[in-house]
Residue frames as a rotation matrix with the C-alpha (Angstrom) as fourth column:
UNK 1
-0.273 0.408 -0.871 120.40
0.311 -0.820 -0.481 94.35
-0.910 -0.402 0.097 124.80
UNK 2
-0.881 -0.468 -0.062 120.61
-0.088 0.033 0.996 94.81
-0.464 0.883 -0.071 121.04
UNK 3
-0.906 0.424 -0.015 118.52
0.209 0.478 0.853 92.18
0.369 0.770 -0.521 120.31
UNK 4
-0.577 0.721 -0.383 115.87
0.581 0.032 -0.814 93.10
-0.574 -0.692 -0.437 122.98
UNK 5
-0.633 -0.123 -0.764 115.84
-0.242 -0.906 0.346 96.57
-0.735 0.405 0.544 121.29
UNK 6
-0.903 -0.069 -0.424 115.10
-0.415 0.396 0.819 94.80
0.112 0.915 -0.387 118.02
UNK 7
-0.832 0.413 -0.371 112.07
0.359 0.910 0.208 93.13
0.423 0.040 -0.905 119.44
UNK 8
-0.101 0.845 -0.525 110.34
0.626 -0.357 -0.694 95.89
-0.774 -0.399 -0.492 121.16
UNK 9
-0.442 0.197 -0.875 110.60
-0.458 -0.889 0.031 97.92
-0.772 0.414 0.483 118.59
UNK 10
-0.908 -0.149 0.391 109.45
0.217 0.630 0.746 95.30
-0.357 0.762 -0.540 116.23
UNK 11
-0.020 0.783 -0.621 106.56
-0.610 -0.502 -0.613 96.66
-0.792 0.366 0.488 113.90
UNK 12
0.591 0.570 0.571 104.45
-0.003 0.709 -0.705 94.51
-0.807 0.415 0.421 111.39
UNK 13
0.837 -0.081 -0.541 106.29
-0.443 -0.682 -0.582 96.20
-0.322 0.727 -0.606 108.61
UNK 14
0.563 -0.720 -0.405 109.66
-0.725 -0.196 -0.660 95.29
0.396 0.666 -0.632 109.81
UNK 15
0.745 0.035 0.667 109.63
-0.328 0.889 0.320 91.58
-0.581 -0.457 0.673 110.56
UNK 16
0.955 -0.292 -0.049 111.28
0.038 0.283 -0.958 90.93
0.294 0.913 0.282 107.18
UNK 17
0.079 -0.947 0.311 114.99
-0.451 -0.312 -0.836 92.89
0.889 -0.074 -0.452 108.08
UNK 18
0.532 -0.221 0.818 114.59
-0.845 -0.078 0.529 91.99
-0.053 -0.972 -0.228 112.10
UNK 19
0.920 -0.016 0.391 116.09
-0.125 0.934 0.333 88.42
-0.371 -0.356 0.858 111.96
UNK 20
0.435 -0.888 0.149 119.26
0.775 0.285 -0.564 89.50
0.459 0.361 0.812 109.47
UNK 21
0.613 -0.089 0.785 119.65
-0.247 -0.966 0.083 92.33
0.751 -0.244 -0.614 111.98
UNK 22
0.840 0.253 0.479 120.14
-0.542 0.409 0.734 89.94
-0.010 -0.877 0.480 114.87
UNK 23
0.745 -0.601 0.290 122.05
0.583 0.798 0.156 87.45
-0.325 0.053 0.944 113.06
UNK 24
0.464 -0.851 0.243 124.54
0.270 -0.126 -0.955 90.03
0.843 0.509 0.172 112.01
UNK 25
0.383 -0.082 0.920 124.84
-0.737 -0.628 0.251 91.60
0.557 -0.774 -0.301 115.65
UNK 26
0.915 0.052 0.400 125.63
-0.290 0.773 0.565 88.08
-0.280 -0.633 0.722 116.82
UNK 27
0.786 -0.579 0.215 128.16
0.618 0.724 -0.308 87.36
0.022 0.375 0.927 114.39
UNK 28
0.324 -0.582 0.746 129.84
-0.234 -0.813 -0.532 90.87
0.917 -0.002 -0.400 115.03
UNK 29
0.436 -0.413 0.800 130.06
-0.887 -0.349 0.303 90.34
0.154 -0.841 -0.518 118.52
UNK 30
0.837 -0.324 0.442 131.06
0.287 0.946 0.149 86.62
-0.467 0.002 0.884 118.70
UNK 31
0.448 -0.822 0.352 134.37
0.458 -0.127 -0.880 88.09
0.768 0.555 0.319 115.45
UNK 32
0.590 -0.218 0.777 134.75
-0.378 -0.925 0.027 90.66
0.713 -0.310 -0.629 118.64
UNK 33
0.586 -0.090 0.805 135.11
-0.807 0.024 0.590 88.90
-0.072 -0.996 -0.059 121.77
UNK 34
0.902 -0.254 -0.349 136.84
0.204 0.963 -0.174 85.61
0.381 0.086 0.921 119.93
UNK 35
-0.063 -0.991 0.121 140.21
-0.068 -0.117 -0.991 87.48
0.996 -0.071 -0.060 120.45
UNK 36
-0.716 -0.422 0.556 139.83
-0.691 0.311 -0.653 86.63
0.103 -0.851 -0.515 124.71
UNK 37
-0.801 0.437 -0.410 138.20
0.308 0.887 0.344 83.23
0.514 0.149 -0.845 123.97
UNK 38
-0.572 0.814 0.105 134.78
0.102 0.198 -0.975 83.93
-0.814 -0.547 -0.196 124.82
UNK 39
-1.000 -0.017 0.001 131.15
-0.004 0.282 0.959 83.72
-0.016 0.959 -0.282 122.99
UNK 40
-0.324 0.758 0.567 127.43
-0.845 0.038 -0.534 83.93
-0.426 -0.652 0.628 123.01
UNK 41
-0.592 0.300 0.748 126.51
0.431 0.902 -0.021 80.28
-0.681 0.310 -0.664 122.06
UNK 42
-0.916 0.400 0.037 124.61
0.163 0.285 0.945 79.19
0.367 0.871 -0.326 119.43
UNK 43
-0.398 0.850 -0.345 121.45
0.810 0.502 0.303 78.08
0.431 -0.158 -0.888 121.83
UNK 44
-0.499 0.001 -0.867 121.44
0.632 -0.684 -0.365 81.32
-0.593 -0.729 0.341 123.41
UNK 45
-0.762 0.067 -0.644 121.35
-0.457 -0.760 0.462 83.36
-0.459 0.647 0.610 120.10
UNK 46
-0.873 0.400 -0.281 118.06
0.038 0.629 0.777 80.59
0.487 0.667 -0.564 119.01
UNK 47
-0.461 0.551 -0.696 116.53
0.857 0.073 -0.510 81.58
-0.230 -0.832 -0.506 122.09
UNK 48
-0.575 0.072 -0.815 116.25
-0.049 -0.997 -0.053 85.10
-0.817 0.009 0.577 120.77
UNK 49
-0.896 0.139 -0.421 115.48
-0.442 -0.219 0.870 84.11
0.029 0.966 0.258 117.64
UNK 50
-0.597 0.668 -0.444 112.69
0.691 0.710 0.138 82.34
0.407 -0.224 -0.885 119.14
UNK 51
-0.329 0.452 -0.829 111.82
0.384 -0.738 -0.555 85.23
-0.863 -0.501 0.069 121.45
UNK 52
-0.648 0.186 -0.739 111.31
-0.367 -0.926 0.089 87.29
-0.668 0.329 0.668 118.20
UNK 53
-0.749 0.653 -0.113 109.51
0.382 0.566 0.731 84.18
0.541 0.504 -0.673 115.99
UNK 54
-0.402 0.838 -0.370 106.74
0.916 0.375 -0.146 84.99
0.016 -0.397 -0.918 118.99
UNK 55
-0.443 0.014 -0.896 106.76
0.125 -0.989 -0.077 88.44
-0.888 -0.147 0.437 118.61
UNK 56
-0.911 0.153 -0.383 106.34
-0.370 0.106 0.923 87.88
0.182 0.983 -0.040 114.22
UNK 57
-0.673 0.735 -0.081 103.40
0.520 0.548 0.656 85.74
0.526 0.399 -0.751 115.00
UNK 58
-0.275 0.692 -0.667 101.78
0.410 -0.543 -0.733 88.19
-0.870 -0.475 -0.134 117.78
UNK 59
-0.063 0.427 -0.902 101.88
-0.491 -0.800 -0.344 90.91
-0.869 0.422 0.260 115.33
UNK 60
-0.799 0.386 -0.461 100.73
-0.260 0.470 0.843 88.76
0.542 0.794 -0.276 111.96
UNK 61
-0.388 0.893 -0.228 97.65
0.886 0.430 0.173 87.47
0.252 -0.135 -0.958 114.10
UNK 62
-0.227 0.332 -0.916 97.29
0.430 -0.809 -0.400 91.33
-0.874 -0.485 0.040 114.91
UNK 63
-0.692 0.155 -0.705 97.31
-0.639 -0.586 0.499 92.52
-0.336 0.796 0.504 111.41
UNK 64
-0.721 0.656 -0.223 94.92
0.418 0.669 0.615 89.28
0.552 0.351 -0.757 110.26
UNK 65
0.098 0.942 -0.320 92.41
0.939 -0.194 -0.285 90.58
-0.331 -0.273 -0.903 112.97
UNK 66
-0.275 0.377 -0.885 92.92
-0.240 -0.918 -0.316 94.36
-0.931 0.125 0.343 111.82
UNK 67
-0.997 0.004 -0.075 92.35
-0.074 0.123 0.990 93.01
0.013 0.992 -0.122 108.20
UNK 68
-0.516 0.807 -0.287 89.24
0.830 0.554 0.066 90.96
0.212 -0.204 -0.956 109.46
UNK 69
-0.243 0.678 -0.694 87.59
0.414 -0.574 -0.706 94.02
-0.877 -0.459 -0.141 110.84
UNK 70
-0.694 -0.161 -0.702 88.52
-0.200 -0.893 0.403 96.09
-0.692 0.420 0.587 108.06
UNK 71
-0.940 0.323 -0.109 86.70
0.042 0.427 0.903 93.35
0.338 0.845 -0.415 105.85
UNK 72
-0.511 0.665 -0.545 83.93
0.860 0.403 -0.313 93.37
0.012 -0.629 -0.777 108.00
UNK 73
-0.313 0.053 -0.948 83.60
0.347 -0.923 -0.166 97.10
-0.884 -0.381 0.270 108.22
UNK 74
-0.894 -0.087 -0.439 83.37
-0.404 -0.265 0.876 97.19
-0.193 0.960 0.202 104.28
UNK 75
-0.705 0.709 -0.013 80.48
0.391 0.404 0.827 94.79
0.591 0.578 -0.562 103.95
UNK 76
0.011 0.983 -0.183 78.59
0.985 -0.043 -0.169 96.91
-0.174 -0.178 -0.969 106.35
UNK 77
-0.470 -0.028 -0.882 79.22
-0.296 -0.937 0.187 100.06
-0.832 0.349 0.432 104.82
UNK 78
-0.894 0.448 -0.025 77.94
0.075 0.205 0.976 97.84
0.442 0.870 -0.217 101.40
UNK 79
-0.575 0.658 -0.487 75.45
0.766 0.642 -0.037 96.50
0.288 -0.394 -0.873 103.37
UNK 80
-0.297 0.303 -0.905 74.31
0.320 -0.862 -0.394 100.31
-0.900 -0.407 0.159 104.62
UNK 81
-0.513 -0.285 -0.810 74.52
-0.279 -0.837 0.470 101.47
-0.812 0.467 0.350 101.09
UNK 82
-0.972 0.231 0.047 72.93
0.218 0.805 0.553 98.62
0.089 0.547 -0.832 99.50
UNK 83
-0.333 0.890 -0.310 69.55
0.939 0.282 -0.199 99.53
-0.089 -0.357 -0.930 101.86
UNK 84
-0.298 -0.051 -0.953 69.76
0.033 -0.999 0.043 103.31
-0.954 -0.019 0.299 100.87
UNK 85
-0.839 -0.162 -0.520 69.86
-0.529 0.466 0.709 102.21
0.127 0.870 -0.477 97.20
UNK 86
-0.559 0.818 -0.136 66.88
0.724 0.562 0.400 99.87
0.404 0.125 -0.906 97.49
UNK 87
-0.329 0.716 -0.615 65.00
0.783 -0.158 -0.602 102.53
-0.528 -0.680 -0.509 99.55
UNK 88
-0.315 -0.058 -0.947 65.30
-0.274 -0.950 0.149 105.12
-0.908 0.307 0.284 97.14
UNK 89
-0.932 -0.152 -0.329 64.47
-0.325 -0.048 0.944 102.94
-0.160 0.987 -0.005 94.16
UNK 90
-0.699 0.709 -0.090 61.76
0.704 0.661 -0.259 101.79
-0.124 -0.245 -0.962 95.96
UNK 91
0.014 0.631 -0.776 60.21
0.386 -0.719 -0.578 105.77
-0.922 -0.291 -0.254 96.47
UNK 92
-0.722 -0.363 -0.589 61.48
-0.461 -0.383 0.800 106.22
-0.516 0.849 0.109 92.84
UNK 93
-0.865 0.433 -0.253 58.98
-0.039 0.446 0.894 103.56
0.500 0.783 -0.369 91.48
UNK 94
-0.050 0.998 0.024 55.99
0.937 0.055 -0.344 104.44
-0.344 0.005 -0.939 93.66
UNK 95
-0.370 0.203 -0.907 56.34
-0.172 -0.974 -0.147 108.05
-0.913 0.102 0.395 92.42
UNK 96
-0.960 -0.277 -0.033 56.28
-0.127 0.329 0.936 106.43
-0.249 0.902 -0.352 89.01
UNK 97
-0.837 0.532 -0.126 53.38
0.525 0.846 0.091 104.55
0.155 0.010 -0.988 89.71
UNK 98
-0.068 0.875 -0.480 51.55
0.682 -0.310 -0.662 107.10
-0.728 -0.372 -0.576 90.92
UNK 99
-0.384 0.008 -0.923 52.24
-0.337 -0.932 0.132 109.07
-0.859 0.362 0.361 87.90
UNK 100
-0.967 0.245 0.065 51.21
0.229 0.734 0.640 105.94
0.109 0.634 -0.766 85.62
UNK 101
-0.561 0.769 -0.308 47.82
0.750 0.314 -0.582 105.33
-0.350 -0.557 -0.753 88.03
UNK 102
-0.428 0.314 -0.848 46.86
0.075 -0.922 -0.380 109.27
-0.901 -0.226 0.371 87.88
UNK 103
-0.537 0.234 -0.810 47.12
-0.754 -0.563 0.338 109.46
-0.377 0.793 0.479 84.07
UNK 104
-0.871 0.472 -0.135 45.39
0.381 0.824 0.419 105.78
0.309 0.313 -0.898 83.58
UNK 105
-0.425 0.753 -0.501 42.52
0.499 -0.267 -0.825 107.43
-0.755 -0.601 -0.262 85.33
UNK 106
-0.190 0.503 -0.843 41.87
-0.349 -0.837 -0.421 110.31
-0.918 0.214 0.335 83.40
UNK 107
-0.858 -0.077 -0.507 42.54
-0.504 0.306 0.807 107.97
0.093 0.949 -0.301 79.99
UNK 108
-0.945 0.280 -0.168 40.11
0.276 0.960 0.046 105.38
0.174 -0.003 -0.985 81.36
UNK 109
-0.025 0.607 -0.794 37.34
0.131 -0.785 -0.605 108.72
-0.991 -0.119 -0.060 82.48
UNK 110
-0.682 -0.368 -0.632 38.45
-0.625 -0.154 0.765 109.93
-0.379 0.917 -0.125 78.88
UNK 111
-0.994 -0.079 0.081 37.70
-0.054 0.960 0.276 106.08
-0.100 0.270 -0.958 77.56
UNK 112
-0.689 0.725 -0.016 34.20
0.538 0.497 -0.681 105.58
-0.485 -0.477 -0.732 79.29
UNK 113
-0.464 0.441 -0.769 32.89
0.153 -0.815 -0.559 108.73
-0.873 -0.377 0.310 78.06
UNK 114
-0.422 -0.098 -0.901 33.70
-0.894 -0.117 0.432 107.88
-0.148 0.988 -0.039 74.71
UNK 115
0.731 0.640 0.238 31.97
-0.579 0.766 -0.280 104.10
-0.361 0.067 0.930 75.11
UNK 116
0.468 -0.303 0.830 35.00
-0.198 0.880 0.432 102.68
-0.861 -0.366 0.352 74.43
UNK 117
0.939 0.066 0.337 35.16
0.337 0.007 -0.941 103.47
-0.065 0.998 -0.015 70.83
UNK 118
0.661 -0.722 -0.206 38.74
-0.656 -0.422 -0.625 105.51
0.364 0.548 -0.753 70.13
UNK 119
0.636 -0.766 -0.089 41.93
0.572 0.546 -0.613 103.28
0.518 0.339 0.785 69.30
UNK 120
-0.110 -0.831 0.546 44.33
-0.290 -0.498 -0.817 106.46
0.951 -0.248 -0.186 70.15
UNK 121
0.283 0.095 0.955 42.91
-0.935 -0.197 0.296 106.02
0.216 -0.976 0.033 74.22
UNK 122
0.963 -0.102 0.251 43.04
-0.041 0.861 0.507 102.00
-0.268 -0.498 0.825 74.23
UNK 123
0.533 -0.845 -0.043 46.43
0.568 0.394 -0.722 101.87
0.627 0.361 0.690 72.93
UNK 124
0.064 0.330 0.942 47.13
-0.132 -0.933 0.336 104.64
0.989 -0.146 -0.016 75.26
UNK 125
0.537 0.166 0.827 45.93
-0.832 0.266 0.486 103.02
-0.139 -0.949 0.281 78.47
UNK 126
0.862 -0.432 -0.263 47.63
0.252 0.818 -0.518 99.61
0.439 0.380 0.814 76.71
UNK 127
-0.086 -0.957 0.277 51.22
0.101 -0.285 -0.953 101.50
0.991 -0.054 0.121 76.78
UNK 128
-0.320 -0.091 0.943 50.59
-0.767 -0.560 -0.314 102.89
0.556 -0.824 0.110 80.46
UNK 129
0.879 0.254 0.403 49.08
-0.428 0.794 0.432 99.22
-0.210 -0.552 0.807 81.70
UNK 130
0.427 -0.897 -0.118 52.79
0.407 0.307 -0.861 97.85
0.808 0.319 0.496 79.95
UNK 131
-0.099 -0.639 0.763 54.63
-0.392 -0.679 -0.620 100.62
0.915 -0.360 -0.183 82.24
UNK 132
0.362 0.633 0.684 52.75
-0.869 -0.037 0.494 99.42
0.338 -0.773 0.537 85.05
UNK 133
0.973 -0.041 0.226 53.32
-0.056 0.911 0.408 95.94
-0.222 -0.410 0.884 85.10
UNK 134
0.389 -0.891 0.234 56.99
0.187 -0.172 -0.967 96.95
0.902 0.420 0.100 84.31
UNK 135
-0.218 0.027 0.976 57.19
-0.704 -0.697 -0.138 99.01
0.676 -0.716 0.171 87.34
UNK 136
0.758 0.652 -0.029 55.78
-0.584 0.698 0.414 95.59
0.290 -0.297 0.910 89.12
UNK 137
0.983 -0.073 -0.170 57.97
0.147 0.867 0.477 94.00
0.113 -0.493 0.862 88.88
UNK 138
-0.206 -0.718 0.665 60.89
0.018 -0.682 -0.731 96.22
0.978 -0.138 0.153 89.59
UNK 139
-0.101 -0.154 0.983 59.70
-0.941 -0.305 -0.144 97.00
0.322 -0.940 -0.114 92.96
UNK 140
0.828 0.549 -0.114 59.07
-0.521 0.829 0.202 93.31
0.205 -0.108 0.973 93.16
UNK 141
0.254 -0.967 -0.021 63.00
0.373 0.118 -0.920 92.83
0.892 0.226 0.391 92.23
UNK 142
-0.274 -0.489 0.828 63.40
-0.400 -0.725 -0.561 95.33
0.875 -0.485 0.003 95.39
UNK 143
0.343 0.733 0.587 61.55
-0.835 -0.049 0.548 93.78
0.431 -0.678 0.595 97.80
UNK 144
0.879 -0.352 -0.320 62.71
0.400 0.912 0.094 90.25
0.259 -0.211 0.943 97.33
UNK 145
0.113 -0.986 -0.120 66.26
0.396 0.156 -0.905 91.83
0.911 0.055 0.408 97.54
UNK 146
-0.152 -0.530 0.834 65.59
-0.480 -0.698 -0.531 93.76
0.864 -0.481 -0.149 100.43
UNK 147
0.608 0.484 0.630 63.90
-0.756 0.595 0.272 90.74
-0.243 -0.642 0.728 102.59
UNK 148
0.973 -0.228 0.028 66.71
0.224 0.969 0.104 88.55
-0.051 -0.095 0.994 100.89
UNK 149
0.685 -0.678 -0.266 70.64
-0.640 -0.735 0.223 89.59
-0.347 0.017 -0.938 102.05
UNK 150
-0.088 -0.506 0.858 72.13
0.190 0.837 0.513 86.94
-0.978 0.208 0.023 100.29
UNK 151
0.304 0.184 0.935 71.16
0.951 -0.125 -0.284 87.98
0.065 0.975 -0.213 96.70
UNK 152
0.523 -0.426 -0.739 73.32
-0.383 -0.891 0.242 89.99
-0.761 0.156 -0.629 94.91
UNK 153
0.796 -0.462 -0.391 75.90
-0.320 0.227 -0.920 89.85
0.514 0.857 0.033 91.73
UNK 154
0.502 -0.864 -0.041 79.51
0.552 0.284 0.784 88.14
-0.666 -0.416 0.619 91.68
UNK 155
0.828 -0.402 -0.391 81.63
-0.560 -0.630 -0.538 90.68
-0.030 0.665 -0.747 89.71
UNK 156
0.622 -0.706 0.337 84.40
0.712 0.690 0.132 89.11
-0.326 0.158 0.932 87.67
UNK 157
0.986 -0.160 0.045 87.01
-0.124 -0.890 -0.439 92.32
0.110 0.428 -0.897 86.68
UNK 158
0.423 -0.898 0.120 90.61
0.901 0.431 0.054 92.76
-0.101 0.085 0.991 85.98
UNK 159
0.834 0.009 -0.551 92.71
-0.018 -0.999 -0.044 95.88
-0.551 0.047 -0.833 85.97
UNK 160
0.890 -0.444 -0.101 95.53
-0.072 0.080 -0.994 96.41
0.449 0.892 0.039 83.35
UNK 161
0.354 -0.641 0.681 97.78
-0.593 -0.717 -0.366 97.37
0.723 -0.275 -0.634 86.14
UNK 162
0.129 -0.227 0.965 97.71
-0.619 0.742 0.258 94.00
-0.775 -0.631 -0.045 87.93
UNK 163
0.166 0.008 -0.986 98.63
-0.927 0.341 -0.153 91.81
0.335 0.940 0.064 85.24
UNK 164
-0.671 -0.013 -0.741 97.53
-0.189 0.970 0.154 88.43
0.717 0.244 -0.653 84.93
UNK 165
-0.939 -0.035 0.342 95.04
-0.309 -0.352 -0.884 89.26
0.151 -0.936 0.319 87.84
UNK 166
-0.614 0.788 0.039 91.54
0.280 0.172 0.945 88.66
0.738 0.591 -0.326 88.72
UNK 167
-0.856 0.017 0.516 89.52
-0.459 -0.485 -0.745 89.98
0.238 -0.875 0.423 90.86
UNK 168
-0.322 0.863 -0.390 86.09
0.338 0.489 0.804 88.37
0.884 0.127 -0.449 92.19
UNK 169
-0.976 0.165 0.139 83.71
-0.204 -0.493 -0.846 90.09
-0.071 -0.854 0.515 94.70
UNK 170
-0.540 0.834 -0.112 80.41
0.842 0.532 -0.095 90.58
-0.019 -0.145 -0.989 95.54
UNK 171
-0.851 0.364 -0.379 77.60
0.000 -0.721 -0.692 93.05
-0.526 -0.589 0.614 95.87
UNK 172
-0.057 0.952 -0.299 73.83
0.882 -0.092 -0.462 93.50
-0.468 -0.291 -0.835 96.87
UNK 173
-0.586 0.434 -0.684 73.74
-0.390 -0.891 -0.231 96.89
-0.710 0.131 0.692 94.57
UNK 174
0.361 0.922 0.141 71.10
0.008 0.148 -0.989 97.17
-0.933 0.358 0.046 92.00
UNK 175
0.954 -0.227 -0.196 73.56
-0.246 -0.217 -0.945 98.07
0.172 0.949 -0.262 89.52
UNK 176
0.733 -0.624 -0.270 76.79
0.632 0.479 0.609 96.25
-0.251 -0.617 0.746 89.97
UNK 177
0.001 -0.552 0.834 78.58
0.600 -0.667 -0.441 99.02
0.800 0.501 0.331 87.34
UNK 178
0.502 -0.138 0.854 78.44
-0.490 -0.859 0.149 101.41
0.713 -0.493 -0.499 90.46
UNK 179
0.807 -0.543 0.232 80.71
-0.235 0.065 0.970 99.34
-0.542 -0.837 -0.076 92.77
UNK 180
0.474 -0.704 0.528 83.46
0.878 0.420 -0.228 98.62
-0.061 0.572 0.818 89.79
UNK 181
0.026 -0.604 0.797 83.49
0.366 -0.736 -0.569 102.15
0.930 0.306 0.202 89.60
UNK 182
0.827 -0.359 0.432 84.32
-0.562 -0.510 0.652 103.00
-0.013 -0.782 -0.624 93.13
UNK 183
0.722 -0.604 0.338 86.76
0.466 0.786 0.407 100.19
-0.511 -0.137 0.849 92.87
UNK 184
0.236 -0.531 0.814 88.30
0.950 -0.052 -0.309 102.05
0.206 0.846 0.492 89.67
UNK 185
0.614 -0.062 0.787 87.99
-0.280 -0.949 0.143 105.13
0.738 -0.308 -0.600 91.84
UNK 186
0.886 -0.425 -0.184 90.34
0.269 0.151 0.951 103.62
-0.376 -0.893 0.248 94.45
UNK 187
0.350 -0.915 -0.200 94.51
-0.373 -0.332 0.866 103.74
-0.859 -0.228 -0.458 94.16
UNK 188
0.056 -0.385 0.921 94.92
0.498 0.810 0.308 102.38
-0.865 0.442 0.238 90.47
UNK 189
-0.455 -0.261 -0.851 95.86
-0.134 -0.925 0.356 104.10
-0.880 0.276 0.386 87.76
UNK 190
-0.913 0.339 -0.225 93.77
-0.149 0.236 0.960 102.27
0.379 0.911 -0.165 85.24
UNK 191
-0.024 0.706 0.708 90.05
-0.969 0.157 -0.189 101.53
-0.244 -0.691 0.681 85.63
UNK 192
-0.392 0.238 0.889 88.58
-0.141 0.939 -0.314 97.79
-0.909 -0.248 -0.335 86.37
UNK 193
-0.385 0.757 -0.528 87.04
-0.781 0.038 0.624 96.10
0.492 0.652 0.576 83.00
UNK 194
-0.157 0.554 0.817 84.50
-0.893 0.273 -0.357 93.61
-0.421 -0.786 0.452 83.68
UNK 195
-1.000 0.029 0.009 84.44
0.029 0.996 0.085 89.93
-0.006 0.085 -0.996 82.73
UNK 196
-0.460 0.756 -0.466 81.58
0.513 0.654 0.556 88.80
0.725 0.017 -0.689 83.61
UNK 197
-0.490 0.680 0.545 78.11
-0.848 -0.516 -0.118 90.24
0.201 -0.520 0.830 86.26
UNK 198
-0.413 0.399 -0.819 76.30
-0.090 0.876 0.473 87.01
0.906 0.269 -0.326 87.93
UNK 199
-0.094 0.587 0.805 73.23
-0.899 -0.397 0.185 87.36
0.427 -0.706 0.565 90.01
UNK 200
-0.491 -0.261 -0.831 72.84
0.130 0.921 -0.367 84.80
0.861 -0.289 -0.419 92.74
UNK 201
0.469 0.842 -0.265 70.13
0.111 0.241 0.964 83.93
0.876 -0.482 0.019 95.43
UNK 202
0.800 -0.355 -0.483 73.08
0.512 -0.015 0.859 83.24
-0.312 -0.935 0.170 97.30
UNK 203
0.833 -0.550 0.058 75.34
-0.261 -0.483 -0.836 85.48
0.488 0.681 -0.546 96.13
């Protein structure tokens, strides 16, 4: 009855203690009952300990699938936050652009009027055609990333507080320095430094 006890109540937590719980409850009652020759056998008390081995491995393949979700759940929260982040840098550089376009106009109006002649306007439209094809290929950078989910950085990072540690992850942000620091915003009393940032097609 004990040992039943011991087994339903058995929680992921406290697999570790359940088996020296048993074996002492066995060897108490076996020191008890020796004084009018009786005993619970050996094979009996292996049976239990079996009964509760299947219990340990139910709940370890239960905590492996709550892990699994949990991991799963994280890359689509990245994976949500990643496409917010690209949409927003995307409306960030056509605003740009259209503020580039607008004032190339009026330089190049400007420009014409003058026949072409003033240095200050071509250098001018020069700098703002530079921005431009800057701005190119930035939202270029967005596009491919949002039409490829496989590209993204590996982050290499350690934290003083895990010693000898490494960590190695992934992410699809644009800036990987904003998922170290939510990492360093998590339960650690030091933040993450970084090793190493490596972009990858396949990430």
């Amino acid at each position: 009855a004990q040992c039943d006890n011991i087994i339903m109540g058995l929680k992921y937590s406290t697999i570790g203690t359940a088996k020296n719980k048993m074996e002492k409850i066995y060897n108490f009652i076996n020191r008890t009952i020796k004084v009018i020759n009786a005993e619970i056998t050996s094979e009996y008390f292996e049976l239990k300990i079996k009964e509760l081995e299947l219990k340990c491995g139910y709940l370890t393949k239960k905590e492996e699938e709550k892990e699994e979700l949990k991991r799963q759940m994280e890359i689509l929260r990245e994976q949500e936050r990643v496409e917010k982040e690209l949409e927003e840098a995307k409306k960030n550089i056509e605003k740009e652009e259209t503020h580039y376009n607008k004032e190339l106009a009026k330089l190049e109006k400007r420009l014409s009027k003058e026949k072409g002649n003033n240095e200050e306007l071509l250098n001018q439209i020069a700098k703002l055609q530079e921005e431009l094809n800057k701005l190119a290929e930035q939202k270029e950078n967005v596009k491919y990333r949002t039409t490829h989910n496989k590209a993204g950085y590996v982050y290499i990072i350690s934290n003083p507080s895990l010693d000898g540690m490494l960590k190695i992850g992934v992410t699809r942000r644009i800036d990987p320095q904003i998922r170290v620091n939510e990492l360093s915003n998590a339960s650690l009393p030091f933040e993450f430094g970084v090793h190493s940032f490596i972009f990858s097609e396949n990430a």
